[in-house]
N, C-alpha and C positions, 0 to 999 in steps of 0.2 A: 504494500500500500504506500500510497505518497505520505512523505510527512507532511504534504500542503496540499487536503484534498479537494483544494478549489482550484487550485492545479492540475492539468491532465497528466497522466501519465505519458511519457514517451511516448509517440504513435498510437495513444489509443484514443483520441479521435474527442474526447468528450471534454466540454468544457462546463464549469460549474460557474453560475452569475449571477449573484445578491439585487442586481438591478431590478426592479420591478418590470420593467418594463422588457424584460423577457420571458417574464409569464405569458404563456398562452392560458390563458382563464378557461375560453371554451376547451381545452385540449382537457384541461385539469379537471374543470365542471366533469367531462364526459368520463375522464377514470374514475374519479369518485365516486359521481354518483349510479352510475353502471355497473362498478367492477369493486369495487373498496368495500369490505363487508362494514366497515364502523359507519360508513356514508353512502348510503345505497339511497338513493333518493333524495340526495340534499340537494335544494333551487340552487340555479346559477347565481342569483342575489346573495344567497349567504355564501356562496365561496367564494365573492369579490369581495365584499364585507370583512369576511374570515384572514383572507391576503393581505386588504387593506390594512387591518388592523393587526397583521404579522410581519414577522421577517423570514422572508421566503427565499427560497433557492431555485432556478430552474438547473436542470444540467443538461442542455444542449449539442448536438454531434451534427456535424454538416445544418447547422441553421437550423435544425428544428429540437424543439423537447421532446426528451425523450423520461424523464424525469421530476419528481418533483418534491419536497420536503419545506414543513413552515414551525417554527419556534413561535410561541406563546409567553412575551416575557416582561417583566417589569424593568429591565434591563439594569438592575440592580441585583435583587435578591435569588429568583426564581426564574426557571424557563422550562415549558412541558414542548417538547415535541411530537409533533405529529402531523398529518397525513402526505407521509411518505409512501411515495408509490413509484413505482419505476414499472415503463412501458413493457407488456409480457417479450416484444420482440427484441429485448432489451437486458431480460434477467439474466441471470447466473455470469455477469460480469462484473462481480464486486460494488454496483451501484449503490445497494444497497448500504454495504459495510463503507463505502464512501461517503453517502449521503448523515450516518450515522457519525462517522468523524469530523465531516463539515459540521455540524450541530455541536460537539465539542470544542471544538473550534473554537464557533462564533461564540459558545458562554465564555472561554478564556479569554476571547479579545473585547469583553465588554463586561469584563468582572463578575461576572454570575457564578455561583458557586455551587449551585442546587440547580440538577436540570434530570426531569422525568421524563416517561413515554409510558405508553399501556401498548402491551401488544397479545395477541392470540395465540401466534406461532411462528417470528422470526423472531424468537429470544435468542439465540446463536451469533446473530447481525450487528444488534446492538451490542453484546457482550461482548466482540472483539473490541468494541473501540472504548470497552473501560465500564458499559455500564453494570450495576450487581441487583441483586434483590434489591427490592425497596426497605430500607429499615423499618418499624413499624408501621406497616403496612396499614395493620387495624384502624389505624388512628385516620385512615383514608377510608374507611367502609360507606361513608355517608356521603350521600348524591340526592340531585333531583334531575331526573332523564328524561326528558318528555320527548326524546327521538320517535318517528311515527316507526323508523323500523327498527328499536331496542328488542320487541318481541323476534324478529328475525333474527337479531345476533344474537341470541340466545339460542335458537333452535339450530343455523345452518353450520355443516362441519366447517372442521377447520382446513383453513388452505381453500375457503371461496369468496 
C-alpha cells in the first residue's frame, strides 16, 4: 500500500481527490441507493445534502469515478466514516483498504483523534489500516433509525 493513499500507486491508474467537485452525485446517488445494503433507497436530495455537509473522496481512473468514501466530522474531536463503496468493476484492487487509509489520513491531518465506521462484512478492510473493536461498545447500543429500509438490513444476507 502507498504511505500516501491519495497518491496513486505506480501505474495503477487511480487517483484519489478531496475536491468536491469531482463527485459524480448521480454516479454515487445510483451505488447507494441501488446497490449499498445500509442505503438502499436513499433520495438523491439527501446524498447531496449528506456530501455537502461531508468530507468526501472520489477516486477516479481515466476521468471517471470509480469510487467513493465521506467522513462525518467535527473536525476537532470525532469523525465516523462511511458510505464507502467502490464500483463492482473495480473490487479486489485494494480500493477498499485505500479508501480506509485515506480516512486515517485525513483524521491525522486535521487533528481528530477518534474516528468510527459500522460495517456488516468488510471488517478485514478496515482493520488493515489500524482500525480494532470498538471499546465499549455498549455505551453505543442506543439509536433512533427511522431508515424506510432498516427492516431490510436486518433480514438481507450479508455480502448484498
Amino acid at each position: 500500500m502507498d504511505s500516501d493513499p491519495t497518491q496513486p500507486a505506480v501505474d495503477d491508474g487511480y487517483r484519489f481527490s478531496e475536491d468536491p467537485a469531482d463527485l459524480d452525485l448521480d454516479r454515487v446517488h445510483r451505488w447507494l441507493s441501488t446497490d449499498a445494503y445500509w442505503a438502499l433507497g436513499r433520495e438523491r436530495d439527501v446524498v447531496e445534502r449528506a456530501f455537502a455537509g461531508s468530507a468526501g473522496v472520489a477516486v477516479l481512473r481515466d476521468g471517471e469515478q470509480v469510487a467513493v468514501a465521506r467522513i462525518i466530522s467535527d473536525r476537532a474531536t470525532f469523525a465516523w466514516l462511511c458510505d464507502v463503496y467502490v464500483d463492482p468493476a473495480h473490487r479486489g484492487r485494494g480500493l477498499g483498504r485505500r479508501l480506509a487509509a485515506w480516512s486515517v489520513g485525513w483524521a491525522e491531518r486535521h487533528g481528530v483523534q477518534r474516528i468510527v465506521l459500522a460495517t456488516r462484512d468488510a471488517h478485514d478492510v478496515y482493520v488493515s489500516a489500524g482500525f480494532e473493536p470498538l471499546d465499549g461498545a455498549a455505551r453505543f447500543y442506543l439509536q433512533i433509525d427511522r431508515r424506510p429500509q432498516r427492516a431490510a438490513l436486518e433480514d438481507r444476507p450479508a455480502g448484498h
